[in-house]
C-alpha positions in Angstrom: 40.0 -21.1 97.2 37.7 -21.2 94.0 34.1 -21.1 94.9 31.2 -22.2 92.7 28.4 -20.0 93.9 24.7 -20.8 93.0 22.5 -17.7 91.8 19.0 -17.4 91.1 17.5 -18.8 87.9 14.4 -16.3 87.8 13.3 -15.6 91.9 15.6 -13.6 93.6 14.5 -15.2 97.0 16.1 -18.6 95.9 19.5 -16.3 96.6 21.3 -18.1 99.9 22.5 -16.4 102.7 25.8 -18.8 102.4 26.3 -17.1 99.0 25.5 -13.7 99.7 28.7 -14.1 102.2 30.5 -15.9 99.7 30.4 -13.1 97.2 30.6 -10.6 99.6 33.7 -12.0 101.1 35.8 -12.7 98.0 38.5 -11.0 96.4 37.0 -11.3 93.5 33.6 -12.2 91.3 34.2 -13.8 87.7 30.7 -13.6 86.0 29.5 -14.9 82.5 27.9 -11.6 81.9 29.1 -8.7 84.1 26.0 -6.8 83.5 23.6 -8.9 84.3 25.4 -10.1 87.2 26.4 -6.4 88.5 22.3 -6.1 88.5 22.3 -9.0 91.0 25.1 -7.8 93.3 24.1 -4.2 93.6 20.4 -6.0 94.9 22.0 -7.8 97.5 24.7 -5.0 98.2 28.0 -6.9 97.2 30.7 -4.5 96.1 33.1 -7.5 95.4 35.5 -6.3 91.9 34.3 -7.8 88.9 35.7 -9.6 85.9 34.1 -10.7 82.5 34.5 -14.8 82.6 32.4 -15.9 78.9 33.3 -18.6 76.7 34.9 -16.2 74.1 37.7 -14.5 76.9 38.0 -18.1 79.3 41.6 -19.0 78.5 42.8 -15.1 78.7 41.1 -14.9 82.1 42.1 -18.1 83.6 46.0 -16.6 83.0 45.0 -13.5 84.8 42.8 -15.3 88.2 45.0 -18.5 88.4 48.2 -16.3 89.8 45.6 -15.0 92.2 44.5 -18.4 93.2 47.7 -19.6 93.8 49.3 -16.6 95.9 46.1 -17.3 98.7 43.1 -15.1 97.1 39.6 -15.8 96.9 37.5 -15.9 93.5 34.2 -16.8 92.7 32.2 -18.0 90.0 28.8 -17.3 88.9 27.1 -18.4 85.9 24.1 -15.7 84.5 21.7 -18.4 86.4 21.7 -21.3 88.4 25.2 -23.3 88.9 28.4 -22.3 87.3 30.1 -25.2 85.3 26.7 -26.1 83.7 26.8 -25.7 80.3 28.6 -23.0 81.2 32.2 -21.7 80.7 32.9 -21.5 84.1 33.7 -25.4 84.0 37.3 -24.6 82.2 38.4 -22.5 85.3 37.4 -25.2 87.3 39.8 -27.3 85.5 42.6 -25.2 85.8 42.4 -24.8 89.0 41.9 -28.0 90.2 45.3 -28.8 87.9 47.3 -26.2 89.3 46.3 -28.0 93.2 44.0 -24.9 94.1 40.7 -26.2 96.3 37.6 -25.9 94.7 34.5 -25.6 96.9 30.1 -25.4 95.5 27.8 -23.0 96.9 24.7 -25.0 96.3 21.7 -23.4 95.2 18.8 -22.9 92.5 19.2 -25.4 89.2 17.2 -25.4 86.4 17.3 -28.7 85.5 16.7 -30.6 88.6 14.1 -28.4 89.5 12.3 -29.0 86.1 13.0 -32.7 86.8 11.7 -33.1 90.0 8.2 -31.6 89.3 8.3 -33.7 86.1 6.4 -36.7 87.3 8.3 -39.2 85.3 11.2 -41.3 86.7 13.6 -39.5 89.1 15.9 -42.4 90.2 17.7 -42.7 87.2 18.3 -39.4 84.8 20.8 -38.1 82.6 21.5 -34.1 82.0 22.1 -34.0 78.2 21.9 -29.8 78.2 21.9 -28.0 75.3 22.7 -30.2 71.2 25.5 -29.4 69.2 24.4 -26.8 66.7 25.4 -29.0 63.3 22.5 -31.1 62.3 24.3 -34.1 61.7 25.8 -34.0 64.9 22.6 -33.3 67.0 21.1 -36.4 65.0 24.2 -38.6 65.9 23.8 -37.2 69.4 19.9 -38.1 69.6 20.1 -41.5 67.6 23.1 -42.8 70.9 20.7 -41.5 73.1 17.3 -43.2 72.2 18.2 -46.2 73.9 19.0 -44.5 77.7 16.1 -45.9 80.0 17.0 -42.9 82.2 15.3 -39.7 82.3 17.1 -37.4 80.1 17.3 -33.7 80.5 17.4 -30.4 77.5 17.9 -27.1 77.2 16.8 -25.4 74.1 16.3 -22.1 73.0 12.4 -21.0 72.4 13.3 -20.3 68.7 14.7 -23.8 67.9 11.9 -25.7 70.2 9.7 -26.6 67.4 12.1 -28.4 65.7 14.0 -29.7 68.5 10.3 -31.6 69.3 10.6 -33.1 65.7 14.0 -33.9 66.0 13.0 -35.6 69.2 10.1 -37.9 67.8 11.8 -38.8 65.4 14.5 -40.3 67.2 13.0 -41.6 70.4 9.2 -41.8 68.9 6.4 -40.3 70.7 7.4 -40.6 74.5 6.0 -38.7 77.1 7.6 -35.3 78.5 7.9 -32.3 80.1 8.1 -29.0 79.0 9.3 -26.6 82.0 9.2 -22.9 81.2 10.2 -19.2 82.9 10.8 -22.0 86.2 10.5 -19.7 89.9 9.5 -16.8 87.7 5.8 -15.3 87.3 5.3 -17.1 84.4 6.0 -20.7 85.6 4.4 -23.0 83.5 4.6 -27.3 83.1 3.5 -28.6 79.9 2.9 -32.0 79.8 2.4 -35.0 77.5 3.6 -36.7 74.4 6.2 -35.2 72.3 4.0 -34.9 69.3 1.5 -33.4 71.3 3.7 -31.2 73.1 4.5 -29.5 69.4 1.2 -29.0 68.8 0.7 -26.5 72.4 3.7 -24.8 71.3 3.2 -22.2 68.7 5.0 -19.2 69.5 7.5 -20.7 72.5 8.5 -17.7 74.7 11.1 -17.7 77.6 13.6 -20.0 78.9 12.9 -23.9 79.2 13.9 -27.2 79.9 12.6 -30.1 78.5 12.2 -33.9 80.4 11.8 -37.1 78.1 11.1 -40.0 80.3 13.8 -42.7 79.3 13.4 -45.6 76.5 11.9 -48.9 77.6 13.8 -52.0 78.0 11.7 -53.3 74.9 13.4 -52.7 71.2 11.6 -54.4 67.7 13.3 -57.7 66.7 10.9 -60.2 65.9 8.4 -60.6 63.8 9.8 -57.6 61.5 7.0 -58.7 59.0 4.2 -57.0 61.0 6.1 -53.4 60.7 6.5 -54.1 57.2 2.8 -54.9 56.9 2.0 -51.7 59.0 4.3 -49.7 56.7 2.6 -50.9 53.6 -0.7 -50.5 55.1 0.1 -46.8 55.6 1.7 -46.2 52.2 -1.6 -47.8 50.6 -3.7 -45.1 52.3 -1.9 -42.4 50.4 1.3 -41.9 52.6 4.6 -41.7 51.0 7.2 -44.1 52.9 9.1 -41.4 55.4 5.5 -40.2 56.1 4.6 -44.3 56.8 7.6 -44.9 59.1 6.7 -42.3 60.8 3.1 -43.0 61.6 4.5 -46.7 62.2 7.3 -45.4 64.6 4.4 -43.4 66.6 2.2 -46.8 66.5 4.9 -48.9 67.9 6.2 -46.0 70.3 9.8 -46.3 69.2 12.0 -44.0 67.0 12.1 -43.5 63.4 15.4 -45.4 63.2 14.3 -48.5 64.9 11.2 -48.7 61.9 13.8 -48.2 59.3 16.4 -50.8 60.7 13.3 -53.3 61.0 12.4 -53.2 57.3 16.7 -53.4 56.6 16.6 -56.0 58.4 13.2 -58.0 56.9 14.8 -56.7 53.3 18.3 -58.4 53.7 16.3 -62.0 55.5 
């Protein structure tokens, strides 16, 4: 059997007693980060054998558990917080397993994402968990520009560093929508920011901890007709002194809709 086991993402009381028995009962723990997780184990007095299971080492270790698995042994996987298989490269031994007929089984517990989404206040019916962009620019634009048009709630990770940006990067692809900003979640610390994007940018200014960031989803209504009165806006703005990304900007804010959508209006009024 290959568990999933659930650890906490900042409060050590969110630990359950189903995993506690879980990890105390296996044959063996694979953890992200050994360290971090020994610190966790020696709290709760588990003394389960440990093995390093990151992103750079996943293929080499899913050779050395999966022989394991398969003669009747127990292993379980824990990510450094919250669910394994999360953005996390627990997901590949998941696959392995599941391909070489070995039962897979969660240990539900804390998650960071559904925890920041539920105390978001903005749609919880629908939602999408997009996690963490690709690193290359171009990509993460590509990324945001496909997902501008979800309705649903859509779910980030960032890292405090890059959370500036990733708020510009975010108005300008989905315009000045309203979020969340979840940070340090179940620690001391706990914090919700909330409001537009654009305002959200301007609370941050030295981002510190760990957080998760909920955009409520794009509305049904996209810019067709009449293109003329964005074209008019953009002009009007451009007259005041604004150069023309500065204009489509301001205009994509006024009509609360992305960047992209201003500029493939005036494309579109330009080629009529």
């Amino acid at each position: 059997m290959l568990y999933l086991v659930a650890t906490p993402i900042g409060n050590l009381e969110d630990m359950t007693f189903r995993a506690i028995r879980v990890l105390r009962e296996a044959d063996l723990i694979a953890a992200e980060d050994t360290r971090r997780t020994r610190k966790l184990l020696t709290h709760f007095d588990i003394h389960t054998p440990l093995i390093r299971f990151d992103e750079n080492c996943s293929a080499a270790v899913a050779e050395k558990i999966l022989p394991r698995l398969i003669a009747g042994e127990t292993v379980a996987v824990v990510s450094d917080a919250g669910l394994p298989a999360i953005s996390d490269p627990g997901a590949d031994l998941v696959r392995v397993a599941i391909d070489a007929g070995v039962a897979v089984c969660p240990v539900p517990g804390a998650n960071a994402a559904l925890s920041a989404l539920i105390c978001s206040g903005l749609d919880t019916s629908r939602f999408m968990f997009a996690g963490f962009l690709p690193r290359a620019k171009k990509n993460r634009r590509d990324l945001l520009q496909r997902l501008s048009t979800i309705t649903a709630t859509i779910i980030f990770y960032e890292a405090p560093h890059r959370l500036k940006n990733f708020l510009a990067e975010l108005v300008d692809a989905f315009g000045d929508r309203r979020a969340v900003l979840a940070r340090e979640l179940t620690k001391l610390h706990e914090e919700f920011l909330r409001g537009t994007l654009s305002e959200l940018a301007e609370k941050i200014s030295e981002p510190r901890g760990e957080f998760v960031i909920v955009v409520e989803g794009a509305t049904s209504i996209k810019i067709s007709e009449p293109t003329e009165d964005i074209a008019t806006v953009v002009e009007k703005f451009i007259a005041d002194g604004l150069d023309k990304k500065s204009a489509m900007r301001e205009a994509a804010k006024l009509f609360n809709v992305s960047r992209r959508e201003i500029y493939n209006a005036l494309i579109r009024e330009e080629t009529q």
